[in-house]
C-alpha positions as CSV (number, residue, x, y, z in Angstrom):
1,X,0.0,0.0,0.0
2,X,1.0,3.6,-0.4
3,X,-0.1,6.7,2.0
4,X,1.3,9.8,3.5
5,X,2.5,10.2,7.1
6,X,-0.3,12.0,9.0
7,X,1.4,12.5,12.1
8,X,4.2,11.6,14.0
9,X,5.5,11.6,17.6
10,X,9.4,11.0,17.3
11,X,9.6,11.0,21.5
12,X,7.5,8.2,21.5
13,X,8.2,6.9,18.7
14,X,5.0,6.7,17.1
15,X,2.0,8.1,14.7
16,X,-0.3,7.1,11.9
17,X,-0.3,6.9,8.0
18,X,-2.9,7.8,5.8
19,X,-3.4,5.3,3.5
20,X,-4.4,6.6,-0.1
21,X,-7.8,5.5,-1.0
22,X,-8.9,4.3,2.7
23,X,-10.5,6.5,5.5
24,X,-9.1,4.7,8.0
25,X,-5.6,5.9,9.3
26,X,-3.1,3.4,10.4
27,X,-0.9,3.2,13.3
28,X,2.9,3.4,12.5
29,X,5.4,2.3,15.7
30,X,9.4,3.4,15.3
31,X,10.2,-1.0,15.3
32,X,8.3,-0.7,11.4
33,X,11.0,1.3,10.0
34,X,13.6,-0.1,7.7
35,X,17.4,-0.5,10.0
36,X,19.1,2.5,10.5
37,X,15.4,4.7,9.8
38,X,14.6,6.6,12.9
39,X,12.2,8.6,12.4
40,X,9.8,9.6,9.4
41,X,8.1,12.9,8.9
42,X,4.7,14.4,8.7
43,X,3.7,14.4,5.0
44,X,6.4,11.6,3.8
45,X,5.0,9.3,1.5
46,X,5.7,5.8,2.8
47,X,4.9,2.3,0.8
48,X,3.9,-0.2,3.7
49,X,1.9,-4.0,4.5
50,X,-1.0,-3.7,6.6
51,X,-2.0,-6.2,9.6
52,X,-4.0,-6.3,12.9
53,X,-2.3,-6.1,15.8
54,X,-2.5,-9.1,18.1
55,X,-2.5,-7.0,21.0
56,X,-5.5,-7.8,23.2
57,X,-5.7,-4.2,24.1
58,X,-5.4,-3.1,20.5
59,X,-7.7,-5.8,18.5
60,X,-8.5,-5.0,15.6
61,X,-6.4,-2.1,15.4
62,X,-4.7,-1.9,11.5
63,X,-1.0,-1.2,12.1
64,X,1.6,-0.6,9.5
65,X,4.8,-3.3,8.7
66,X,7.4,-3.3,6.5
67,X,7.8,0.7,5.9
68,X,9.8,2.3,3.6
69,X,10.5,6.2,3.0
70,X,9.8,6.4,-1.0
71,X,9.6,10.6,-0.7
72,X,10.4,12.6,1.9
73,X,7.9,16.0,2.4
74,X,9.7,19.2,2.0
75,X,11.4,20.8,5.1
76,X,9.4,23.0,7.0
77,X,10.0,26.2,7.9
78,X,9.4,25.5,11.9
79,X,9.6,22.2,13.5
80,X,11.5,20.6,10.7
81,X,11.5,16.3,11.1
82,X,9.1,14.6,13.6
């Protein structure tokens, strides 16, 4: 699947993509990055694998695997990366 980082918490190493074509947002955790990827940015467009996370306390919640960065979003004025 493709989609575009909606958000992204780089202290706690989390946020959500927005998968093109789907209402429903996904939830993106630090451990799906590629090696050596740390952190993504709001607005990055990100090619990923979708499952449900096994979590009892999370069931049924889509979460994102196997991320890559395929375009980073410009730099921001303020803020910059995550």
């Amino acid at each position: 699947m493709l989609g575009t980082v909606k958000f992204w918490n780089g202290e706690r190493g989390f946020g959500f993509i927005a998968p093109d074509g789907s209402p429903t947002d996904v939830f993106l955790h630090v451990r799906s990055l590629p090696p050596g990827v740390e952190s993504v940015g709001q607005g990055d467009r990100v090619s990923f694998e979708v499952e449900e996370d096994p979590s009892p306390r999370r069931q049924g919640r889509r979460r994102a695997t196997n991320v890559s960065v395929i375009a980073e979003a410009p730099p921001r004025a303020a803020g910059g990366r995550g």
